[in-house]
N, C-alpha and C positions, 0 to 999 in steps of 0.2 A: 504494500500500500504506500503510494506518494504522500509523505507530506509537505506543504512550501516551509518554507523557511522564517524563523522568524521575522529577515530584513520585510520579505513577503508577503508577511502576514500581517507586518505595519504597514505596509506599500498601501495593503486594500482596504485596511481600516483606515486609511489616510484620506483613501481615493473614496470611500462612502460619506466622511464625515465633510468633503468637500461639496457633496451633490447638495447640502443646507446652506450654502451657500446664495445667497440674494443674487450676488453683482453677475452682472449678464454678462460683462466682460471676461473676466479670469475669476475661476471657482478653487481656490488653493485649501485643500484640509491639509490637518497636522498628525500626526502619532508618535507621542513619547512612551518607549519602553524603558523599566528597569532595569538592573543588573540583570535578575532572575526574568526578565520578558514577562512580567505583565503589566497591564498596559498604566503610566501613572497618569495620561492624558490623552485628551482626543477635542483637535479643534478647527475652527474654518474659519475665512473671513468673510465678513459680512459688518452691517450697520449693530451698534452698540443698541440694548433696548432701549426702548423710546425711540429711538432718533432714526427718523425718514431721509434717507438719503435720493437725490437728481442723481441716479446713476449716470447720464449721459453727463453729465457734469465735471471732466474729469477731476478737474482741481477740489473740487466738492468732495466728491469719491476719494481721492488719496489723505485727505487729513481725515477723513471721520473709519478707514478702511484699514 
């Protein structure tokens, strides 16, 4: 039986936790593994709560993003 690898196995939870992403432009997730490989975070970029971002707005989009 194949298993992926752990680098692998962050790749995808990287690439899931990116698809929450807002910005219609670039959707970037994150995954922090431990020594031991599990997992101590998982994150994406997008707008802070509350705050409605002008995505076509670039300069808008990079300070609040």
């Amino acid at each position: 039986m194949f298993r992926v690898s752990w680098e692998e196995y962050a790749l995808q939870l990287a690439h899931a936790a990116s698809e929450r992403s807002e910005d219609p432009y670039q959707k970037v997730g994150a995954c922090v593994l431990r020594h031991d490989n599990s997992v101590a975070g998982l994150g994406y970029n997008g707008a802070p709560p509350g705050i409605n971002i002008n995505w076509e707005n670039r300069d808008e989009r990079r300070k609040r993003v």
